[in-house]
N, C-alpha and C positions, 0 to 999 in steps of 0.2 A: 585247579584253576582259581578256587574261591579261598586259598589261602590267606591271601591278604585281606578279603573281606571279613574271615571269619574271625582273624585274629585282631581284626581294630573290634569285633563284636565283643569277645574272649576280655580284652584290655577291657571293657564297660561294663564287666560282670561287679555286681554290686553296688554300682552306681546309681541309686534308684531317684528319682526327680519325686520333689515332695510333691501332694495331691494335689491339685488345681481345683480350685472353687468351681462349681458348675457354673457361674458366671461366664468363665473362660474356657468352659469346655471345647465350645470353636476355633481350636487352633489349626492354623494351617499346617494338614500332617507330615509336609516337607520339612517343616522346621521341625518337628517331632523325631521326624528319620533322619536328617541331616546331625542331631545331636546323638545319636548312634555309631558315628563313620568319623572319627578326628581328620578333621582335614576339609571336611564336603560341606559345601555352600549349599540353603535352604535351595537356591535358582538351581543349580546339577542334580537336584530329583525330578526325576521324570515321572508322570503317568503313565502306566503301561497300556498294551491294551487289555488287560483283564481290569475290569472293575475294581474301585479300593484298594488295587494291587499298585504300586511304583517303582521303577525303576533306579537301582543306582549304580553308576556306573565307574569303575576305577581305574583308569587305564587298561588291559585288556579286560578285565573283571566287569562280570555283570552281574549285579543280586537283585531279589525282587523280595520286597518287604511291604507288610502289611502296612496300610494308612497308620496303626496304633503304637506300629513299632514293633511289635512283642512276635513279629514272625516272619522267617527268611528262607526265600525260596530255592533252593541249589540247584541250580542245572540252566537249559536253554528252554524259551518259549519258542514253540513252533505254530503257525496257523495250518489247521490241519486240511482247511480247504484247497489252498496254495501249495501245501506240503514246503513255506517259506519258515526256515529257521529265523523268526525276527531279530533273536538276541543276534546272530553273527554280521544281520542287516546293520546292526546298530556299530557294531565292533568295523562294519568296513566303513562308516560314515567316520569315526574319529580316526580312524587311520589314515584314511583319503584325507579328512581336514589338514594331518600333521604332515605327510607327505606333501603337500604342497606347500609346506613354507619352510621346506628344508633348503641349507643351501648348498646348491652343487660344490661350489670348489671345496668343500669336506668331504666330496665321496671323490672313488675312480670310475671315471665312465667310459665302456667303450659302444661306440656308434656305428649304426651304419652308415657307407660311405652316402645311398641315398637318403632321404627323409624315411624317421623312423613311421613302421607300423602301430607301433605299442611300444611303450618304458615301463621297463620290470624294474624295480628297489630290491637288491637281493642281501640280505645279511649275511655274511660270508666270514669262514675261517681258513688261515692258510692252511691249520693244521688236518681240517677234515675230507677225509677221503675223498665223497661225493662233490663237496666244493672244488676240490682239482681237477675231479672229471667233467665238472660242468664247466668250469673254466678254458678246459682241453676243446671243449667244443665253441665258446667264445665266438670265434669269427663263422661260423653253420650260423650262431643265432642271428649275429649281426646281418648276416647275408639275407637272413627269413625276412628281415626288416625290422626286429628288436634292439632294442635301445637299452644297455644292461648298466645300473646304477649298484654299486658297491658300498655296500655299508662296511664296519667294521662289528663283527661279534664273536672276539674270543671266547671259545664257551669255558677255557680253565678259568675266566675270569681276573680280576685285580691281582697285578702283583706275581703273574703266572710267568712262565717263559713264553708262552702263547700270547700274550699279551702286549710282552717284550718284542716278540716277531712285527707283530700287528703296529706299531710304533712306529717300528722301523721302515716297513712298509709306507704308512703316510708319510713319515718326514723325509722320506726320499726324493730329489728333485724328478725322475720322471717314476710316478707312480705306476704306472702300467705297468712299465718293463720291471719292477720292483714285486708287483703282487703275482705277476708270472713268474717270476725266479724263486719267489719263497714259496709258491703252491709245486714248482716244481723240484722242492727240494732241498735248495740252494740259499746259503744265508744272507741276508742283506745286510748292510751296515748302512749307515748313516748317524749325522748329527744330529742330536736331541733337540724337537720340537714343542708345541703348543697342540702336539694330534688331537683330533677329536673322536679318541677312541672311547672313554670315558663316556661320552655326551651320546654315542650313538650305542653302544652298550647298552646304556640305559632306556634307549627309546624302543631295543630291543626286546626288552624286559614288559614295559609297557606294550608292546604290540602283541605278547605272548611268545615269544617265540622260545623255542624251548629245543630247538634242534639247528641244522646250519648243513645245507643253504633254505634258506627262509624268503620266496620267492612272493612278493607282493605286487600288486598292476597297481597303476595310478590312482584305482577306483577304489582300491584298499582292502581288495579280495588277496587273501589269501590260498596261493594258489597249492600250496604245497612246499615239498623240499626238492629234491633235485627232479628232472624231467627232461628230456632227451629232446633236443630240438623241436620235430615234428609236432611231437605230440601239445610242448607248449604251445607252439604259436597255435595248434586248435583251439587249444583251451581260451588262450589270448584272444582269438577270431570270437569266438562263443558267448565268452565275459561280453567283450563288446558288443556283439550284437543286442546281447538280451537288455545292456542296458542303452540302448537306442529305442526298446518298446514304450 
């Protein structure tokens, strides 16, 4: 998980900042950690809550480094009162953030015919197994009252035939009956578009996902990969409540 953390670390091996005059000892130690991480604004370090400890956060990546710099923490913070995993709190707040400013007509949606209960974000391949059986079940979810949001996430990646599939599928004029016939088997053809399979790939990568189907609620929990009707929409029911306390 902390791959890409470790290795912007790895790329700064050697790189040592000449000594600062005690004069300027007082430096704020986000700018200190921030010059650690290429990429990361002094404002994107956070204070954790362990004392002296701060937070940085990479798209799905979380590290926790010392105010000095000189030491990084791999794994997740939990409060052991709560028994609340905080780093995963944290990974569903920027997800939830990105999830709401995505835009619909890049995904394929199918709805219930009444007002939905809950909208899942699922990252979906046509090529993988569980994606077809949960797609097979489709209208059970719609029915529960879910509202199922289609991303595009070929796991062969750039340049694949899986990829090629997933293409196809978007630039198709009706998408639905496109992503059902290629999960069912069947090859789609269409004209070459502007898909945005590329842009959501990507957003897959940043959310962690690492397998497909990769089922997210609005709230930016991570619910899992495939899950049989029933048992989602408890899980759905559950998420939700708890965050009504």
């Amino acid at each position: 998980m902390f791959k890409m953390l470790l290795c912007c670390l790895a790329a700064m091996i050697g790189v040592a900042a000449a000594a600062e005059p005690a004069a300027k000892a007082a430096v704020d130690p986000r700018v200190v950690i921030a010059q650690k991480f290429p990429g990361v604004k002094p404002e994107e370090v956070r204070p954790s809550p362990l004392p002296g400890i701060f937070e940085v956060a990479m798209g799905a990546d979380t590290a926790y480094v010392s105010a000095d710099g000189k030491f990084l923490i791999n794994g997740d913070l939990y409060d052991i009162d709560s028994r609340t995993n905080l780093t995963e709190a944290g990974r569903s707040t920027m997800r939830r953030q990105a999830l709401s400013k995505l835009d619909e007509r890049d995904m394929i949606i199918f709805s219930p015919t009444a007002a939905a209960k809950h909208t899942i974000t699922v990252f979906t391949d046509v090529e993988c197994g569980y994606c077809r059986k949960l797609h097979s079940e489709i209208e059970q979810i719609n029915k529960l009252g879910v509202r199922v949001r289609y991303m595009a996430y070929p796991r062969a990646g750039p340049g694949s035939e899986d990829w090629r599939k997933m293409e196809a599928v978007w630039c198709s004029k009706d998408r639905k009956n496109a992503i059902t016939e290629a999960k069912s088997g069947k090859e789609v053809k269409s004209a070459q578009c502007s898909a945005p399979i590329a842009k959501q790939f990507k957003l897959g990568e940043q959310f962690g996902v690492r397998g497909t189907p990769a089922i997210f609620t609005s709230g930016g929990d991570y619910i899992g990969g495939y899950m049989a009707p029933a048992p989602m929409m408890q899980e759905l029911d559950r998420l939700s409540a708890a965050a009504k306390k």
